[in-house]
N, C-alpha and C positions, 0 to 999 in steps of 0.2 A: 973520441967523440962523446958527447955530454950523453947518458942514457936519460936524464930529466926533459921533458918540456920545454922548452927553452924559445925568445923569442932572437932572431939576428941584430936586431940595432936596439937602440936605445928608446925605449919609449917619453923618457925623462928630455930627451935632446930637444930645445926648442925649433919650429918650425915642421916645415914636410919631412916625413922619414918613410922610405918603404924598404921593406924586407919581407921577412916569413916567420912562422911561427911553426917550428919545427917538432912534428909528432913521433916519437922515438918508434924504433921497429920493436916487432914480436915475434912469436913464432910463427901466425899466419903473413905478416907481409916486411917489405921493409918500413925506414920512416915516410913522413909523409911531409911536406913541406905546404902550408897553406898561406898565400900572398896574403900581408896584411899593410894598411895605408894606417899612419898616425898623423894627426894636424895637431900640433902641440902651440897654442896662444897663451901661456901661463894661468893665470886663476882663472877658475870659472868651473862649470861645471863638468863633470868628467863621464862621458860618453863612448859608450860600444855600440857598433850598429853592425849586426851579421845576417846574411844569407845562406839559401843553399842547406837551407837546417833538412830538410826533405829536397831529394832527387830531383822529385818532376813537379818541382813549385817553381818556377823560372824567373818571374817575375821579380822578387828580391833580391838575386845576384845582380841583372840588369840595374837596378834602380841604386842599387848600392854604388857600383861603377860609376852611374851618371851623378850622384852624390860625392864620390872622391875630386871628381873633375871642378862640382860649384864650389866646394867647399876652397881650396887653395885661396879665389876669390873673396869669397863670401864670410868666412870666418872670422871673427871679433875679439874671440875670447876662449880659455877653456881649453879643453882638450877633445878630439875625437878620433875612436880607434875605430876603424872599419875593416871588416872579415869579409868578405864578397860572396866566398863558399866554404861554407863549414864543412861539408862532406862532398868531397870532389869525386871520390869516387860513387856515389849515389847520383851526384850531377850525370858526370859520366855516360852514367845506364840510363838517364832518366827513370831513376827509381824510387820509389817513398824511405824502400831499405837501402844495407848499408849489402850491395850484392856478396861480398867474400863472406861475411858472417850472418847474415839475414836479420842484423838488428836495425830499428830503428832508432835512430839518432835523438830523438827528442822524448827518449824514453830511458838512458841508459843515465843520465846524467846522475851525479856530477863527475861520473863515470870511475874507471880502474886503472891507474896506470898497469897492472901488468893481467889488464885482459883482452878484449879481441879488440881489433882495429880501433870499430865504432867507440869503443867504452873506453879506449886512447885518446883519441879524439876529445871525448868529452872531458876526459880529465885533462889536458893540456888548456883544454880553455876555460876548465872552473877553477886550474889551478893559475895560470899566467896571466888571463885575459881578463875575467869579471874581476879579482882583488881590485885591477886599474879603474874602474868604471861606478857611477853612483846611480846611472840610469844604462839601460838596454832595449834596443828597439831588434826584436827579432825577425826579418819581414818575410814571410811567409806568402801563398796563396792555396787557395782549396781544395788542389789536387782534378784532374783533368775530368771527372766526372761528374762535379758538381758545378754548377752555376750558383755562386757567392756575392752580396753587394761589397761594395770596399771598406775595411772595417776596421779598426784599431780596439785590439779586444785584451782583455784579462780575466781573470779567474776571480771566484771571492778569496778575499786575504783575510785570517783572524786578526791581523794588526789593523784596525780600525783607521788609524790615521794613515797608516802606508795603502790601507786601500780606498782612502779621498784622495791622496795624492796620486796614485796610480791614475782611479778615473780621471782627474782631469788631464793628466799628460795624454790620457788614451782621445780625452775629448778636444786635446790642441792639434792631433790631426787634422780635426776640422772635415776628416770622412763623412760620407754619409750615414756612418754607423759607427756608432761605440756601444762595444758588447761585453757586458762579463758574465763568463760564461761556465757556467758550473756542469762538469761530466764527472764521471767517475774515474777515466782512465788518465789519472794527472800523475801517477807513480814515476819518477824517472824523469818529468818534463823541465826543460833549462831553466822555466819559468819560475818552477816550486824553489829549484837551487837558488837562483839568485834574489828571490822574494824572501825565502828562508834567513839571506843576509840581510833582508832591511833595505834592498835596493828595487829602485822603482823599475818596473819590466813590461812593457807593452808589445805584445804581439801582433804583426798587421794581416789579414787575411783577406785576400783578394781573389776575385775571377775563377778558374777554373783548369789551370795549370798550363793555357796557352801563351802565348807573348803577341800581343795587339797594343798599336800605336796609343789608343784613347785609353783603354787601362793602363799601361806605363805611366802618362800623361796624370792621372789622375793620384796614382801612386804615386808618383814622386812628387808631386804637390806634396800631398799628405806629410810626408817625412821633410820637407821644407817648413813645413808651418810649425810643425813638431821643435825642429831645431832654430827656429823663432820666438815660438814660446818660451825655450831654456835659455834662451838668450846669451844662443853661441854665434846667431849670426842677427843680423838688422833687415828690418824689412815689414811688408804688411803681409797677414795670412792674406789667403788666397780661399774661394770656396769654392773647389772643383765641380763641375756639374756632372750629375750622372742620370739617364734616362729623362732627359732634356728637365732635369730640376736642380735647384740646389736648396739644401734640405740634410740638415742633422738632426737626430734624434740616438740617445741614447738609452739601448734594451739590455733586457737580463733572458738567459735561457737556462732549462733546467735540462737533466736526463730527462724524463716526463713529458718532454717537448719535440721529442726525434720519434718523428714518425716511422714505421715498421713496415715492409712488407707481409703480408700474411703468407706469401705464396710463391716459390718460383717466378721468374717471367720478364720481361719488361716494363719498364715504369714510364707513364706517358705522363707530362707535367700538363696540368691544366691551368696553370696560375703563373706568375713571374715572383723573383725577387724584392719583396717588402711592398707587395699587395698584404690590404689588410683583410684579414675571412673571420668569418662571424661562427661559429660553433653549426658545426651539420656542412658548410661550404665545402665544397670539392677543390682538394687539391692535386689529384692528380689518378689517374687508373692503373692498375695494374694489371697486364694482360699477359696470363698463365700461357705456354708455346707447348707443355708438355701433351697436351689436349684439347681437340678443336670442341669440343661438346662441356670443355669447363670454362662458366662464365668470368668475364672479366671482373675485376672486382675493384671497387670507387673506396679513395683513401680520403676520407674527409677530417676537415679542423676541428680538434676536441675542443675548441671553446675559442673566445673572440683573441685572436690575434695577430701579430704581422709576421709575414711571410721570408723565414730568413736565409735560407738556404732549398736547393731544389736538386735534386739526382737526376742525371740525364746520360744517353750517350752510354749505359751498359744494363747487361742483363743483371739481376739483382735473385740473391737466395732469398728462403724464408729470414725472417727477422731479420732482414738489412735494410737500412737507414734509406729511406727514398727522400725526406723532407725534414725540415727543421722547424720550429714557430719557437715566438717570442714575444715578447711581452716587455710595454717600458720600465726601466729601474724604478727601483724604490728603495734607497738608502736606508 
């Protein structure tokens, strides 16, 4: 048995090919085998589309599946490889980590062939999977505690031109949101690897880590119009509605922009997703449980912005993230 990465079929074989893309064993586990679909139409553009990068993001694996199905159809041109779940066993737990080694997957990249699972993992697909690919759509959603519009997002890139290209493949989803989004915690992330080679990489972020018909709905629109745009299949975009509008805009966000708890407690939203609030508006209360005699305390907008993300549904420590704001790009 090959101890390398390796994938089962031929990616090069014209037409439908499915197999696996085989993750060698280590000292924590054995290998691991992750189902991969390829649609091989000769020239044209060369695409990877993965899910399942975090546990309890569910929405990406689903939409990926219902993508392997249109595409046999739908496909023109090009090649496209699709990964459905990057980390099965995080699927699994429904967990953000990788439960054997407690790392997370979109942080180890572009990972170690001989270190724990998660860091296998990665290195099987930075080493097998992105060489084949010149675009990557990683599709993601917000994790079950937040409330998120549907969003096709990136990072700022220093290649100037790879990051006009970027945004506009982020803006051919046609979502109601294209974000680039600057944090500090980018060490490790799939994004930085395959940006690092000059390849375009859009991340999509959606909902709140449940699976509902009209988010599905809206997501796989998204990733239709996307594979429109590159013109691997034919067809007209589509402009999904969400919160009975239909409506793009594309925002930048900073660290300076994640709003904080002060205090222990619960976090009560006062506002919805991409409401716009004016500097001094209230975003949301924060009501401390350790003490009935300590006042709640009002988390308001440090200055006029749109509302992009909202914490809901857990208790929250000091300095944890209850809300996000944003502000439109400026190239």
């Amino acid at each position: 048995m090959s101890k390398a990465p390796h994938l089962t079929f031929d990616l090069h074989e014209y037409g439908v090919s499915r197999g696996h893309l085989v993750v060698p064993g280590g000292a924590d586990r054995g290998e691991l085998s992750l189902p991969v679909f390829s649609l091989n139409r000769g020239e044209g553009p060369r695409l990877l589309v993965t899910g399942g990068n975090h546990g309890n993001e569910l929405e990406g694996p689903i939409v990926a599946r219902r993508i392997i199905d249109w595409l046999a159809e739908a496909q023109t041109c090009g090649r496209v490889i699709v990964l459905p779940v990057l980390n099965p066993l995080a699927v699994q737990a429904w967990s953000r980590n990788t439960p054997l080694d407690g790392l997370n997957l979109n942080r180890v990249f572009p990972g170690r062939a001989d270190g724990s699972v998660t860091e296998r993992i990665a290195d099987a697909v930075s080493r097998v999977l992105l060489p084949m690919a010149d675009t990557v759509f990683d599709l993601h959603s917000f994790g079950p505690t937040w409330h998120f519009p549907p969003a096709a997002t990136t990072h700022p890139i220093a290649d100037l031109d790879l990051m006009a290209r970027t945004v506009r493949m982020a803006e051919a989803f046609n979502l109601p949101l294209t974000l680039v989004w600057q944090h500090n915690d980018t060490a490790g992330m799939f994004d930085i690897t395959a940006q690092n080679e000059g390849k375009v990489f859009v991340c999509t972020e959606f909902g709140g880590g449940t699976v509902g018909a009209d988010n599905l709905a809206i997501y796989e629109a998204g990733v239709r119009n996307a594979l429109m745009a590159l013109g691997l299949v034919d067809g007209k975009a589509e402009c999904p509605t969400f919160r009975q509008q239909k409506s793009t805009q594309t925002l930048e966000t900073r660290p300076s922009d994640e709003l904080k708890s002060p205090a222990p407690g619960i976090f009560e939203p006062r506002c919805s997703v991409l409401d716009e609030v004016k500097q001094g508006d209230l975003v949301g209360v924060l009501h401390p449980m350790d003490s009935l005699s300590t006042e709640s305390i009002d988390i308001r907008a440090p200055g006029p912005s749109i509302v992009l993300g909202i914490r809901s549904g857990a208790h929250v420590d000091v300095n944890e993230a209850v809300a996000l704001v944003a502000r439109p790009l400026k190239l």
